[in-house]
PyMOL Python script that loads the backbone (N, CA, C, O; Angstrom):
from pymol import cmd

cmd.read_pdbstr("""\
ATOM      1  N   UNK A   1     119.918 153.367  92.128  1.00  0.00           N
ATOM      2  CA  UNK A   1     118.792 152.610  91.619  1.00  0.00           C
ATOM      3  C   UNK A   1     118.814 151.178  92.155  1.00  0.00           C
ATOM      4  O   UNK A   1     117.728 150.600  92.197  1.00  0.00           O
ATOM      5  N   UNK A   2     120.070 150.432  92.633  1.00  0.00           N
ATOM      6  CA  UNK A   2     119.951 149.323  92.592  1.00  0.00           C
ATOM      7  C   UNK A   2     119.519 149.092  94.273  1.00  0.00           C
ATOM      8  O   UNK A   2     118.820 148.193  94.738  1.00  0.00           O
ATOM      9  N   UNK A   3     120.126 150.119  94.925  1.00  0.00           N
ATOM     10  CA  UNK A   3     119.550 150.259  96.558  1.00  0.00           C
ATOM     11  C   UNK A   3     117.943 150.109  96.606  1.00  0.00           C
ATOM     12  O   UNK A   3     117.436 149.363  97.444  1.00  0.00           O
ATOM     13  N   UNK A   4     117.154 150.835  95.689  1.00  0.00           N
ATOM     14  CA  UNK A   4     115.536 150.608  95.380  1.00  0.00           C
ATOM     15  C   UNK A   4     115.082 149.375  94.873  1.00  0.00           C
ATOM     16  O   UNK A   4     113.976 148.889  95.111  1.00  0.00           O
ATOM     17  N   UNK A   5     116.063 148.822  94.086  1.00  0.00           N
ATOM     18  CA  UNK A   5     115.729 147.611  93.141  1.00  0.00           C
ATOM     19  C   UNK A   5     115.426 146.267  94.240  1.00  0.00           C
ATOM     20  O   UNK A   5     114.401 145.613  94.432  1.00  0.00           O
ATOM     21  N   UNK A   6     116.885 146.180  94.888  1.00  0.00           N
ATOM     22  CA  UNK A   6     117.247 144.953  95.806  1.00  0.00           C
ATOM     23  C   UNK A   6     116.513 145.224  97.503  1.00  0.00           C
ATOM     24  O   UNK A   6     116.713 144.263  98.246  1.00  0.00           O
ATOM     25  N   UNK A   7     115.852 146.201  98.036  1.00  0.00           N
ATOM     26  CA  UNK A   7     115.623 146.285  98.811  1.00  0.00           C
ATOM     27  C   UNK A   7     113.823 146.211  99.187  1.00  0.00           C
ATOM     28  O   UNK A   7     113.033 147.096  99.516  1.00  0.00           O
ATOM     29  N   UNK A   8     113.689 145.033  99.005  1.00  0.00           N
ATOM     30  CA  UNK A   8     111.989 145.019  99.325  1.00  0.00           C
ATOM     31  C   UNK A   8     111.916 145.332 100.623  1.00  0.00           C
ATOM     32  O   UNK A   8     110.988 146.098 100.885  1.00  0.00           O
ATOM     33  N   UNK A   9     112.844 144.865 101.874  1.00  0.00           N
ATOM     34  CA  UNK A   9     112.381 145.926 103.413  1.00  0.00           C
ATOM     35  C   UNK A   9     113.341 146.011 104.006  1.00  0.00           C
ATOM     36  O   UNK A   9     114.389 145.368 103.948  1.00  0.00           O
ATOM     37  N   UNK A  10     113.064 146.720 104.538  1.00  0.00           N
ATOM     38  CA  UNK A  10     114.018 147.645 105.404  1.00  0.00           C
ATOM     39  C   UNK A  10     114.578 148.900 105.210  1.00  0.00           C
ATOM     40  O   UNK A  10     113.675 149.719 105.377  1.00  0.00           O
ATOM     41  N   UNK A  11     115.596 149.441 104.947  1.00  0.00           N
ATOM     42  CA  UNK A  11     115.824 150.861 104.644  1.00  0.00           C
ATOM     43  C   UNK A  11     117.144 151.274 103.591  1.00  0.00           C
ATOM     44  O   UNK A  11     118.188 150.640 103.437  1.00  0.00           O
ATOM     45  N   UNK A  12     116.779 152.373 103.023  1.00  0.00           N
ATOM     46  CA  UNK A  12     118.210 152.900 102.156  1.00  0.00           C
ATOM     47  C   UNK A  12     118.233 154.114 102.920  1.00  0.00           C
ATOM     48  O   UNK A  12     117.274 154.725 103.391  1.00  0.00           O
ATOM     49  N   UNK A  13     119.939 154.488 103.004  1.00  0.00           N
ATOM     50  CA  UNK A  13     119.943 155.874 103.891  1.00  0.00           C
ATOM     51  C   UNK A  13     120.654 156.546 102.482  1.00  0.00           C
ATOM     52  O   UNK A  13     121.145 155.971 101.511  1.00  0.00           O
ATOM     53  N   UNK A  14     120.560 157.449 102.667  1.00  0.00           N
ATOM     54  CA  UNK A  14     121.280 158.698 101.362  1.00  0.00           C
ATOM     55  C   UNK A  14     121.975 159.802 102.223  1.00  0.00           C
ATOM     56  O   UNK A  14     121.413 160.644 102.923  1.00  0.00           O
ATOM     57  N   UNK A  15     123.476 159.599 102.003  1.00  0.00           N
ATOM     58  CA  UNK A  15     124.532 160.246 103.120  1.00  0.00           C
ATOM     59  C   UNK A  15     124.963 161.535 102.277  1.00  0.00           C
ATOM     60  O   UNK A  15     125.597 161.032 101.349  1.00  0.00           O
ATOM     61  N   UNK A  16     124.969 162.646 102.125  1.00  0.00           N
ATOM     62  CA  UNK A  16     125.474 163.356 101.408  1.00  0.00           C
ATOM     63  C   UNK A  16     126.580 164.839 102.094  1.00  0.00           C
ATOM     64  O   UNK A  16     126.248 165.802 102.786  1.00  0.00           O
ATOM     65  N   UNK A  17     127.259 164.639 101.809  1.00  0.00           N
ATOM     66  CA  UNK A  17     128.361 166.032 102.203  1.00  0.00           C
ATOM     67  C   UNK A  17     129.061 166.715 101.634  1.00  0.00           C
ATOM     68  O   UNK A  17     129.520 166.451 100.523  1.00  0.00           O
ATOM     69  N   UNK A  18     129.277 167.685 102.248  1.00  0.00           N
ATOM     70  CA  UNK A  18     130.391 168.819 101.611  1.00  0.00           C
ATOM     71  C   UNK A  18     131.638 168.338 101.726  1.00  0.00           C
ATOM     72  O   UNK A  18     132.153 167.952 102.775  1.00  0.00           O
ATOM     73  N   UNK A  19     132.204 168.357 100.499  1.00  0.00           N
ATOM     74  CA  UNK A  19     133.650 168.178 100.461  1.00  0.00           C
ATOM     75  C   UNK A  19     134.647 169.233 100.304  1.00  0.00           C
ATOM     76  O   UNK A  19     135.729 169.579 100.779  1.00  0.00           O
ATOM     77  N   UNK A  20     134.200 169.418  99.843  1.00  0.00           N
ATOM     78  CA  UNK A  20     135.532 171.341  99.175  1.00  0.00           C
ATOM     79  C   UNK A  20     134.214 172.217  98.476  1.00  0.00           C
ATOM     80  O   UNK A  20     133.267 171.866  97.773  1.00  0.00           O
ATOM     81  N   UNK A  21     134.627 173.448  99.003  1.00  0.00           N
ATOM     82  CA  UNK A  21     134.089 174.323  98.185  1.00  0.00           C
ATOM     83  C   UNK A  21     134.476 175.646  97.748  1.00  0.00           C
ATOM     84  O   UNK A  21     135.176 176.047  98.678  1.00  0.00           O
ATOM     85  N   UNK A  22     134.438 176.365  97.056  1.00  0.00           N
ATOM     86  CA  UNK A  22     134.779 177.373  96.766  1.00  0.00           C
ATOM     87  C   UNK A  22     134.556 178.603  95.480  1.00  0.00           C
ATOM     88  O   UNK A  22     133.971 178.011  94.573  1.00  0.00           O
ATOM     89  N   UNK A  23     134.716 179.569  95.208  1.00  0.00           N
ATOM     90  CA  UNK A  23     133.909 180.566  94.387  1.00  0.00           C
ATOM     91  C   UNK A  23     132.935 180.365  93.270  1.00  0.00           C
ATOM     92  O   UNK A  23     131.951 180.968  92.841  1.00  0.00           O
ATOM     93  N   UNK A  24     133.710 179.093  92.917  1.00  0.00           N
ATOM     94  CA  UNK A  24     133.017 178.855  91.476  1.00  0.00           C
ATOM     95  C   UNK A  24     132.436 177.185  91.413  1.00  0.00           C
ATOM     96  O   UNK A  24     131.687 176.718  90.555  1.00  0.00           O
ATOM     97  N   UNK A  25     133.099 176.396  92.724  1.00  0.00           N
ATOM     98  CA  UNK A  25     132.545 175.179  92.470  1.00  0.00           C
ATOM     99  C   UNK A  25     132.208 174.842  93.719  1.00  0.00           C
ATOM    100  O   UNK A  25     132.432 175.527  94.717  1.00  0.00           O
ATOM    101  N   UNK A  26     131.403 173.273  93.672  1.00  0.00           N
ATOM    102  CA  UNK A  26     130.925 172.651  95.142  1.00  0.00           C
ATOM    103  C   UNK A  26     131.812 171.068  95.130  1.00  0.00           C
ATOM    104  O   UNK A  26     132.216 170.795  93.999  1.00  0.00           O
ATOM    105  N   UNK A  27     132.087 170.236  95.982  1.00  0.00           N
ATOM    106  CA  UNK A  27     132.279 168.839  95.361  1.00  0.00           C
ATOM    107  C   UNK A  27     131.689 168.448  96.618  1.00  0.00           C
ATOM    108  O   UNK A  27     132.098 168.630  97.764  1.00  0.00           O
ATOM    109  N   UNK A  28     130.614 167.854  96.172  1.00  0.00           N
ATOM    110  CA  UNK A  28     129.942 166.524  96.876  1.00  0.00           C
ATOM    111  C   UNK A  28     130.091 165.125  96.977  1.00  0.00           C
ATOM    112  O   UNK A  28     130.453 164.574  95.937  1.00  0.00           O
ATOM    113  N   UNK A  29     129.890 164.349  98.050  1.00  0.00           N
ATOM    114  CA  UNK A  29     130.191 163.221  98.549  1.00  0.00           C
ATOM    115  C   UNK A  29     129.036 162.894  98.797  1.00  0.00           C
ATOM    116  O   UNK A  29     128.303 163.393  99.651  1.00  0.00           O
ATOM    117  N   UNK A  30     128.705 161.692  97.773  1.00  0.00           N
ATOM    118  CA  UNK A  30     127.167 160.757  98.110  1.00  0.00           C
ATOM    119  C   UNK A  30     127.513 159.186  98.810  1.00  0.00           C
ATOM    120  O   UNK A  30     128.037 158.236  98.228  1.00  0.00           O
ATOM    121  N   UNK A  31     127.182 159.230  99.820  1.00  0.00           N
ATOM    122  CA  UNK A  31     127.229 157.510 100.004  1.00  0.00           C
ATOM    123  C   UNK A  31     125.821 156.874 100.529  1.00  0.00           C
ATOM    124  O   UNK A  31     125.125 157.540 101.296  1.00  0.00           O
ATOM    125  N   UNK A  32     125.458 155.723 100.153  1.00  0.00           N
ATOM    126  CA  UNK A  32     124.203 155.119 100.008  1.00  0.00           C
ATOM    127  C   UNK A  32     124.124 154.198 100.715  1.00  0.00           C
ATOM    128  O   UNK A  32     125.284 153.815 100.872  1.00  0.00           O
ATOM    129  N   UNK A  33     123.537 153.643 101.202  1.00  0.00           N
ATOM    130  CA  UNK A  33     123.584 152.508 102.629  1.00  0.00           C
ATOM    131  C   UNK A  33     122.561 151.898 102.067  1.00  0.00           C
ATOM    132  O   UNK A  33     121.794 152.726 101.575  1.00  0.00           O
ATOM    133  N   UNK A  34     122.154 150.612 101.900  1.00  0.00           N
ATOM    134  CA  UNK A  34     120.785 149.795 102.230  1.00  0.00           C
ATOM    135  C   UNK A  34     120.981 147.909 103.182  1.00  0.00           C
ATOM    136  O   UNK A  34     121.821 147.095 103.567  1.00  0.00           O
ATOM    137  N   UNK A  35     119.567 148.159 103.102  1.00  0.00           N
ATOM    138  CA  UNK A  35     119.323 146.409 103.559  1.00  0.00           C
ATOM    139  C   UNK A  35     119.283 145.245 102.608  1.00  0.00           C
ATOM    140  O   UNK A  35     119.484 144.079 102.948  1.00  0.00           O
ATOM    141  N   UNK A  36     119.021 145.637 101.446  1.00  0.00           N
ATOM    142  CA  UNK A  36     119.363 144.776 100.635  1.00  0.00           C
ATOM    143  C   UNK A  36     120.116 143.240 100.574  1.00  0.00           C
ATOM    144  O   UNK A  36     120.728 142.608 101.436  1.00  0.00           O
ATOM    145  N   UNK A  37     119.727 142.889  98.906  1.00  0.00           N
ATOM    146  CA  UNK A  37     120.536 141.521  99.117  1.00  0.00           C
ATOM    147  C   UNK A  37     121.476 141.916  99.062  1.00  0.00           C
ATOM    148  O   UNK A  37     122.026 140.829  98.886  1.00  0.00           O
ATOM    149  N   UNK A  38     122.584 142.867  99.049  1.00  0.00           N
ATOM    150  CA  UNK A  38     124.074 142.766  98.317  1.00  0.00           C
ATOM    151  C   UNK A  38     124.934 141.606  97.864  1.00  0.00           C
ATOM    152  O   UNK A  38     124.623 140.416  97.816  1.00  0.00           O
ATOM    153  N   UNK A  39     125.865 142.080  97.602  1.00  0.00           N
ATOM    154  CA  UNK A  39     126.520 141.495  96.102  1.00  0.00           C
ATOM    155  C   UNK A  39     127.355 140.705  97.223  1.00  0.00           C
ATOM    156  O   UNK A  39     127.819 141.038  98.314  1.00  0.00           O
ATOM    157  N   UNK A  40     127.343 139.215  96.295  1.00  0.00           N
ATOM    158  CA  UNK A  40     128.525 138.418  96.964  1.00  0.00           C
ATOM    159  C   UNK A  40     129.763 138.792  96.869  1.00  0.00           C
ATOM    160  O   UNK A  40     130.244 139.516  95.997  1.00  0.00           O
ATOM    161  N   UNK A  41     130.565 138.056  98.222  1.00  0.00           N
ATOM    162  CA  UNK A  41     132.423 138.823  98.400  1.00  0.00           C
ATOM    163  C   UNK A  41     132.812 138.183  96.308  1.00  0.00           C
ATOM    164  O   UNK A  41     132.720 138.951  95.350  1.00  0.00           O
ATOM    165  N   UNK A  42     133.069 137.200  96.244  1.00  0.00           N
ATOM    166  CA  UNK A  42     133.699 136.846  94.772  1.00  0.00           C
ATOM    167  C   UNK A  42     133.253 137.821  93.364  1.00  0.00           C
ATOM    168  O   UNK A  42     133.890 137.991  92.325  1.00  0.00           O
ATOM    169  N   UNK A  43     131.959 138.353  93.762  1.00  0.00           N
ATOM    170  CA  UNK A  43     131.330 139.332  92.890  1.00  0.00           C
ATOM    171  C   UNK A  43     132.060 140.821  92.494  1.00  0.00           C
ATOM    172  O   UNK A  43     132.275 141.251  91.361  1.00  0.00           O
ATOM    173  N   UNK A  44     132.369 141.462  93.795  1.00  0.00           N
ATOM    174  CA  UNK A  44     132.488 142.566  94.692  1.00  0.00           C
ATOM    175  C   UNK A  44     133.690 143.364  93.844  1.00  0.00           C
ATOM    176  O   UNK A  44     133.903 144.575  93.901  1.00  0.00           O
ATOM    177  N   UNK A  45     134.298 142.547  93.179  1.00  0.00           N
ATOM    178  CA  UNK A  45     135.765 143.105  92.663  1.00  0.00           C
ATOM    179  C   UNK A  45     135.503 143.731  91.174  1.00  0.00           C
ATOM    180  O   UNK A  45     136.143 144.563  90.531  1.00  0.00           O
ATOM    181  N   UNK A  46     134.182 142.924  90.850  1.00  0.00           N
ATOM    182  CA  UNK A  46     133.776 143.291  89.451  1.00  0.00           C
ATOM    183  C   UNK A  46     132.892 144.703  89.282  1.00  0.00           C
ATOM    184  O   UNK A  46     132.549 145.277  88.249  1.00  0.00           O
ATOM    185  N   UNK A  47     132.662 145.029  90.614  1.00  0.00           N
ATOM    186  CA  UNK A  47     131.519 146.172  90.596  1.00  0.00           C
ATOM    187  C   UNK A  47     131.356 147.219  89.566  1.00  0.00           C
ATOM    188  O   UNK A  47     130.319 147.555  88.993  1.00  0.00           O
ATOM    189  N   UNK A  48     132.742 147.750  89.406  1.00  0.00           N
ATOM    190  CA  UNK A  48     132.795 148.517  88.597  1.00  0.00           C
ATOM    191  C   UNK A  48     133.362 148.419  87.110  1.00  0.00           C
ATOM    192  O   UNK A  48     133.325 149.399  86.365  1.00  0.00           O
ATOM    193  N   UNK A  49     133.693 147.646  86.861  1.00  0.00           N
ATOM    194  CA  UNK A  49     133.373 146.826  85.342  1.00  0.00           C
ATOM    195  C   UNK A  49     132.208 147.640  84.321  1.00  0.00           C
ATOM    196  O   UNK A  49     131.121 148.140  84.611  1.00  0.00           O
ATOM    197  N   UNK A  50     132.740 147.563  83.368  1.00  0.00           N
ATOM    198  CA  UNK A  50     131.877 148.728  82.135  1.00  0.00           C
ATOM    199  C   UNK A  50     130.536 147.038  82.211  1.00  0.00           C
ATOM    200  O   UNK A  50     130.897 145.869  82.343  1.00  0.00           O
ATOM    201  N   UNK A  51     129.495 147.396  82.114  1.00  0.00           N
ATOM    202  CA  UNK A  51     128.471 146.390  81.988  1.00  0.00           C
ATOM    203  C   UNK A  51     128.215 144.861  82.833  1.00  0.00           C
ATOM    204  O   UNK A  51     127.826 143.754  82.461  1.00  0.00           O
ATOM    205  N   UNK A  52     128.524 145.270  83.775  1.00  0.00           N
ATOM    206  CA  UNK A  52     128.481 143.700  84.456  1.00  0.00           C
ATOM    207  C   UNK A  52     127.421 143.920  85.562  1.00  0.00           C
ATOM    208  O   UNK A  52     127.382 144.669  86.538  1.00  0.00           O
ATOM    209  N   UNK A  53     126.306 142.696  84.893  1.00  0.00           N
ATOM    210  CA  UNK A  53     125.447 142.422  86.373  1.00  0.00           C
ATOM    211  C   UNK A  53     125.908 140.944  86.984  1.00  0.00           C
ATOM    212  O   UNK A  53     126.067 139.952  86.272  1.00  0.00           O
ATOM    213  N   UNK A  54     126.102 140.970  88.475  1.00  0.00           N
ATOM    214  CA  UNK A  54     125.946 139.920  88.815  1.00  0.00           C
ATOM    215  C   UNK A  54     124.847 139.061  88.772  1.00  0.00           C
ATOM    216  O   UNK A  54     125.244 137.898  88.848  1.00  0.00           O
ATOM    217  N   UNK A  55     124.067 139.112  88.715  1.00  0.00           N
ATOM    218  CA  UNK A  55     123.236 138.255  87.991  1.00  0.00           C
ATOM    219  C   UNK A  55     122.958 138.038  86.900  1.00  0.00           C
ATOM    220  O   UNK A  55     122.218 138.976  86.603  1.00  0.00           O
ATOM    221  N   UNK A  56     123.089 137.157  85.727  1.00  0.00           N
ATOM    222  CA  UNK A  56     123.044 137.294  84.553  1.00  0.00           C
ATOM    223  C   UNK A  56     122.175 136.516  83.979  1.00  0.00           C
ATOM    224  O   UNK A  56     122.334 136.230  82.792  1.00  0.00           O
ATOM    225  N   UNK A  57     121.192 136.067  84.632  1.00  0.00           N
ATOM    226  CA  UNK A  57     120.247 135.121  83.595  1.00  0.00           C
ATOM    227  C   UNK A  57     119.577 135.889  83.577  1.00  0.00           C
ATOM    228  O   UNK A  57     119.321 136.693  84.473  1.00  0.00           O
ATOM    229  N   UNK A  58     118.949 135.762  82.067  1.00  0.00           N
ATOM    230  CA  UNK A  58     117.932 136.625  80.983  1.00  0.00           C
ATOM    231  C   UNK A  58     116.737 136.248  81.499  1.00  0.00           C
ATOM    232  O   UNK A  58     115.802 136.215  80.699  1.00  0.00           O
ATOM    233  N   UNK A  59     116.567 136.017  82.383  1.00  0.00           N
ATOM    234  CA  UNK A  59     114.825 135.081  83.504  1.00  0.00           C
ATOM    235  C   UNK A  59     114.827 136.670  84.548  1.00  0.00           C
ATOM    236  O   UNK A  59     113.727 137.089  84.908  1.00  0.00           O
ATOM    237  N   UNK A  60     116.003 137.387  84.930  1.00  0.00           N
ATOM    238  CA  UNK A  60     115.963 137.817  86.168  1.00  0.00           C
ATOM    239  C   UNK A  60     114.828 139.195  86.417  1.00  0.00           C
ATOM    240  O   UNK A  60     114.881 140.197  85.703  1.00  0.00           O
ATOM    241  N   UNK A  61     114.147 139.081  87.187  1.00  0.00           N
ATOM    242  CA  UNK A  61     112.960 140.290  87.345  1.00  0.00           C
ATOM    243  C   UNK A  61     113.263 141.104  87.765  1.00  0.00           C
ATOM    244  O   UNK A  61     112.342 141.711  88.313  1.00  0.00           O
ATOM    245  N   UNK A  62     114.567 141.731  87.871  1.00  0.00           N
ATOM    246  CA  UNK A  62     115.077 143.379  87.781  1.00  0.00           C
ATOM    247  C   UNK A  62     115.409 144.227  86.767  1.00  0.00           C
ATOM    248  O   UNK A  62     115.495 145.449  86.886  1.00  0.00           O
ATOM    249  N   UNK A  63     115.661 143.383  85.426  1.00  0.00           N
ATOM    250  CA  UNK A  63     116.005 144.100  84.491  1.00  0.00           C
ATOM    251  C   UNK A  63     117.433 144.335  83.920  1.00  0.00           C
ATOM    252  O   UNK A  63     117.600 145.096  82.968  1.00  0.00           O
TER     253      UNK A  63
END
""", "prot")
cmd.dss("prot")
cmd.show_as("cartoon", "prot")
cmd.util.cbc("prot")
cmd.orient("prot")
């Protein structure tokens, strides 16, 4: 969602592959590419943090 959010032009690619498979299961590999603003290096460590936007003012027009 945030590849759609931050990217007014240029492109998002959607990479998807087979990883293992077998009788009863599949495991897929998604990786997402865009042009976007991305996230600053000092940001970058927090990504995955339970609730953290880097941007945090209550003004911001993404939501």
């Amino acid at each position: 969602a945030n590849a759609i959010k931050f990217t007014e032009q240029g492109e998002i690619v959607v990479h998807v592959s087979l990883e293992q498979k077998n009788a009863d299961n599949s495991v897929l590999h998604f990786a997402v590419s865009d042009t976007g603003i991305g996230i600053p290096v000092d940001q970058q460590s927090r990504l995955f943090d339970e609730f953290i936007q880097v941007e945090s003012s209550n003004t911001s027009p993404y939501g």
